[in-house]
N, C-alpha and C positions, 0 to 999 in steps of 0.2 A: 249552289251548295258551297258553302265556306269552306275553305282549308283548315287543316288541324291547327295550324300555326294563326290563324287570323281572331282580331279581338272585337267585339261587338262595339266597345266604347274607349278609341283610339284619341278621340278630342279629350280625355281626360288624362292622356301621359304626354309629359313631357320628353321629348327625346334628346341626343338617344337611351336609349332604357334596356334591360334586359328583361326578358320572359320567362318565366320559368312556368311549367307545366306540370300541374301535382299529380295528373293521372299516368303521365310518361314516366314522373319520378318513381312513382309505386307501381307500377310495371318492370322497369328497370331492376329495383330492390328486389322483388319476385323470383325475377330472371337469374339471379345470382343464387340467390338460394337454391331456385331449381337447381342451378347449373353444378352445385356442390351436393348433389342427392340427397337436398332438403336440409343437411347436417348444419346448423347453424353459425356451430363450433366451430368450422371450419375457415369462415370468415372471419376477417380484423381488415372491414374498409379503412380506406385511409379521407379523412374529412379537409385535404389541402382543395381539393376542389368545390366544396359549397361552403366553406366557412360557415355553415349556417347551423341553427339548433333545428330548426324544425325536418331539416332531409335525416339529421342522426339520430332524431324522433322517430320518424318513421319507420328507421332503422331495429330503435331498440324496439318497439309494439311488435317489431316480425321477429323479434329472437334474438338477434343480432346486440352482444353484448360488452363485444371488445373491438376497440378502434387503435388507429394509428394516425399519427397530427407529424408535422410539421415543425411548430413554433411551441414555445411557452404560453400562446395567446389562445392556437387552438385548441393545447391542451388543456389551459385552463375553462376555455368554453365548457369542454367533455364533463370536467372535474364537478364544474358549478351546475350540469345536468344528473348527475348522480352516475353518471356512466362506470361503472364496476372495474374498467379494465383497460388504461390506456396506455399507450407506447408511445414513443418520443422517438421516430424516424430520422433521428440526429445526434450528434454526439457531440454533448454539452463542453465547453470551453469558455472559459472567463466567467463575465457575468453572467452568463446562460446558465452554467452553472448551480453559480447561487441562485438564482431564480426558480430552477430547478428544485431545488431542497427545499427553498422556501415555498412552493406550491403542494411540494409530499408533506410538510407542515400542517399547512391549512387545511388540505384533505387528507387525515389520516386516515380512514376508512373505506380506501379506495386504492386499487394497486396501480403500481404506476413501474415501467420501465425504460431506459434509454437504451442508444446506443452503443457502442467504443469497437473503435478499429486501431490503437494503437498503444505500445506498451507506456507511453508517457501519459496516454490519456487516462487509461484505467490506475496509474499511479494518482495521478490527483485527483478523480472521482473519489477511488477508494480514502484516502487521504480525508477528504470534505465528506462523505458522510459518517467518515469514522469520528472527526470531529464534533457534529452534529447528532454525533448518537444514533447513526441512522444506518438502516441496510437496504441498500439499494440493489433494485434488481438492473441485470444489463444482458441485450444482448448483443453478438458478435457481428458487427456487422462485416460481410464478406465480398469482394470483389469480384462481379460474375459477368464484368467485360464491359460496363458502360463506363468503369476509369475516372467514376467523380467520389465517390467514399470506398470505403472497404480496404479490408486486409486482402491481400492473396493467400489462395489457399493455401498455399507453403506455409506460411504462419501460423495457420491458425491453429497448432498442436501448440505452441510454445506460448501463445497470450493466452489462450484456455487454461493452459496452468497456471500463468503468471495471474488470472481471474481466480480462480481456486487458494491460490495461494492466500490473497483478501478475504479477510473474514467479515469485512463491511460491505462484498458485494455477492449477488447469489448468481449463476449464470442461468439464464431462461432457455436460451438453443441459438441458431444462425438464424441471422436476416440475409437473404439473399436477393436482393432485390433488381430482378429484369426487364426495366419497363423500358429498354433502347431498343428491343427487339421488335422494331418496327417493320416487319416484312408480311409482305401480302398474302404471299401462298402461303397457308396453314400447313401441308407439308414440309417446307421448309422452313416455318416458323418452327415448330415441332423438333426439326432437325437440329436446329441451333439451342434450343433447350438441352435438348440429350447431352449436344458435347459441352456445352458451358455447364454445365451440373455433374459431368462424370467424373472429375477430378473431385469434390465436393461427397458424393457416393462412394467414392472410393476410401476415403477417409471417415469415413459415421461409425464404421466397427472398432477402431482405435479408439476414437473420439470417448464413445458410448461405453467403455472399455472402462478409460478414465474418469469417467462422471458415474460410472456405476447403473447407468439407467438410457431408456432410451431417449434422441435427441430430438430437440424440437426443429420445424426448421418455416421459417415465415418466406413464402416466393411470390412470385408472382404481381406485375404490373397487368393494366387493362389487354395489352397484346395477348398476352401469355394467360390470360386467366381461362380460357378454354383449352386450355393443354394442362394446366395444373390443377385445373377445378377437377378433370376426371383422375387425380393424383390423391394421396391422402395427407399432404404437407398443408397447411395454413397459409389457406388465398389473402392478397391484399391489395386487389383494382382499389383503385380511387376515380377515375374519369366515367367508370360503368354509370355514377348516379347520376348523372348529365347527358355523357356521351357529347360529341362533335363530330364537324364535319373531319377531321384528320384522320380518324378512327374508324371511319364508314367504311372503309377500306378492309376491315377488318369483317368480312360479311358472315361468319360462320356463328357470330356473336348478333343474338339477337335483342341489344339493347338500344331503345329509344333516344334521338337527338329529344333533349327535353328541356333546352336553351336555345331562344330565339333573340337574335339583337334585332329592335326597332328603329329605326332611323327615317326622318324625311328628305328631301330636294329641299336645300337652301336656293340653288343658284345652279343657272342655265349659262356657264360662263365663254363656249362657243356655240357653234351649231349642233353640235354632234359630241360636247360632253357636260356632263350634271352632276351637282357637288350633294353630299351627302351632311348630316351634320355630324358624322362619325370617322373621331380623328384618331391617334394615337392614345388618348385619354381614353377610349372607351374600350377598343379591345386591343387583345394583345398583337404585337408586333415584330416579333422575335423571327416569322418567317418572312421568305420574300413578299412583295405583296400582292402575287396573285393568289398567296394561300394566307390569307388572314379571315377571311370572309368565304362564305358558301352561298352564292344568292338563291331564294327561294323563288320557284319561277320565272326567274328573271335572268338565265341565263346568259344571256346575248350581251350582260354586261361585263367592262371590261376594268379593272383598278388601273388607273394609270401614274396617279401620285397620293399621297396623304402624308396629313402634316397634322400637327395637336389637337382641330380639332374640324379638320376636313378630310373627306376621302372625294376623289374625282376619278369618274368613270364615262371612257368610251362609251356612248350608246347609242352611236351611229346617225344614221341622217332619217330623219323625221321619227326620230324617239319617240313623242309625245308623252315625255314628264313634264310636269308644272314644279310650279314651287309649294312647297306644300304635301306634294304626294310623299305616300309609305313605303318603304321597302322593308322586306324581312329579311334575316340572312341567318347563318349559323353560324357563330365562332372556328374558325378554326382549330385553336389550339383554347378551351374554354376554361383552366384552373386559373392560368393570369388575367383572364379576362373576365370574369366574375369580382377578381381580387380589385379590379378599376370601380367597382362598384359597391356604394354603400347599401345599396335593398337589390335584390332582383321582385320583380311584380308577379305577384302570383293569378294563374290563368287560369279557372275553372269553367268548362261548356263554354267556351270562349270569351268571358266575361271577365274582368279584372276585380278581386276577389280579397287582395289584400298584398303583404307584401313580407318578405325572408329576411330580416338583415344580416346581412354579411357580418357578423356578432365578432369572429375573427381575423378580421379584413388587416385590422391593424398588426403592428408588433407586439403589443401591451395590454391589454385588458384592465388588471390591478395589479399585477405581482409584474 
């Protein structure tokens, strides 16, 4: 009997390749809605991990209406699919900017929102689309402990008004985005939610005070998506549609690895190790590298170097790999390592089926 992971007609890809799996995919998608008691609303994935049209296909047929991107490139992907409802999980500066205005141009018909975590930045937003005759929506993005964007909550009474004040921008509610909260025990994941969000609760009755109405508030990375799915604030996993091995970690979350890297044996270069044709070019490298890769079956193998476009693995004395053999693995860490690739190969009943282009892989699109 075949493994879920295995493909009927391997002599027709070249390696190494990526797999993607259309029945894991829409298992996954499934899983999320379950896990938000069906409410579809509730969800806004974020599309930086498939770059692809056809997963936010899938997406929109289940319900699933409003998304969050990354770049100008995936947002225009969303734009040019008719998607209703996108966010810009970034806060536009320089040319992004323009870029920016120029994309709410081309698609008037379609809502669109960014970011801004600072009083200079919401000056020149509002500024450019006052200019361009535009009103743009934005929301607040807030610092809730991973220290790479956001306001602290101390501020965020003073830039909400300094937002109110602009009549060129509208404020939509808080981004609070938690996806460092990488801890294993679900009890203590749990627990670090509470305290990085109680300062954040504390302040929603003032807030809500000032805007006259209740707040919106957008949380939630793939860690956290099973503590705020049974919440009523608006989820936004992005790795749920893939899933990796990094994440398997996370076992209370019943989402499918549904990315497999393909790779062969180039080279048997001692007795006791064997090179892979899968280097730095192919998946992502940002961890050490005993966690770049998950092998599938094949445990007993060991990473001992990789270079652009080699991986070399311990596998002991009387391995018996050829040149030529397959191995499967899991990405470790799967949003940059999708991003290495122009198509992922689509796998149906184990058959190679067709293929995903990475449609926002680039920086650029058209705009």
């Amino acid at each position: 009997m075949m493994h879920w992971y295995e493909i009927l007609n391997p002599e027709k890809l070249a390696s190494p390749a990526i797999l993607v799996y259309k029945d894991r995919v829409q298992h996954n998608i499934n899983t999320a809605i379950a896990m938000v008691g069906g409410d579809t609303g509730r969800l806004r994935p974020h599309v930086k991990t498939s770059k692809a049209k056809e997963p936010v296909q899938m997406m929109l047929q289940a319900g699933i209406n409003q998304f969050k991107c990354a770049t100008i490139a995936e947002a225009e992907m969303l734009a040019s699919m008719g998607v209703p409802d996108i966010m810009l999980a970034y806060q536009p500066v320089g040319p992004t900017l323009t870029r920016w205005l120029e994309l709410l141009r081309t698609y008037p018909n379609q809502k669109f929102a960014c970011l801004v975590d600072h009083p200079t930045t919401v000056t020149a937003i509002a500024a450019a689309a006052k200019n361009a005759g535009l009103q743009l929506s934005v929301w607040m993005d807030v610092n809730v402990g991973q220290n790479r964007t956001g306001i602290a909550a101390t501020g965020i009474t003073d830039l909400l008004h300094q937002i109110q004040e602009e009549s060129s921008l509208v404020f939509e509610g808080l981004h609070c985005y938690d996806g460092h909260l990488h801890i294993p025990s679900l009890a203590d994941r749990q627990q670090a939610v509470t305290d990085i969000f109680a300062p954040i609760i504390a302040l929603l009755p003032s807030l809500e005070k000032m805007i006259g109405h209740p707040i919106s508030i957008i949380a939630s990375g793939s860690p956290s998506f099973s503590i705020h799915a049974k919440g009523k604030w608006i989820c936004s996993p992005g790795t749920f549609i893939y899933w990796d091995a990094g994440y398997l970690q996370f076992t209370e979350q019943d989402f499918l690895p549904a990315i497999v890297l393909l790779a062969r044996v180039t080279s048997l270069p001692t007795a006791t190790r064997i090179c892979l044709d899968l280097g730095h070019k192919a998946v992502a490298a940002e961890n050490e590298i005993g966690k770049r890769v998950r092998f599938l079956h094949a445990e007993n193998l060991v990473p001992v170097g990789q270079s652009e476009e080699h991986l070399v693995l311990e596998a002991g004395e009387g391995h018996g790999y050829q040149p030529g053999d397959i191995l499967y693995m899991l990405p470790w860490h799967v949003c940059p390592t999708i991003a290495l690739h122009a198509a992922a190969q689509v796998v149906e009943n184990h058959r190679l089926t067709g293929e995903w282009l990475t449609a926002a892989r680039n920086r650029k699109i058209s705009i």
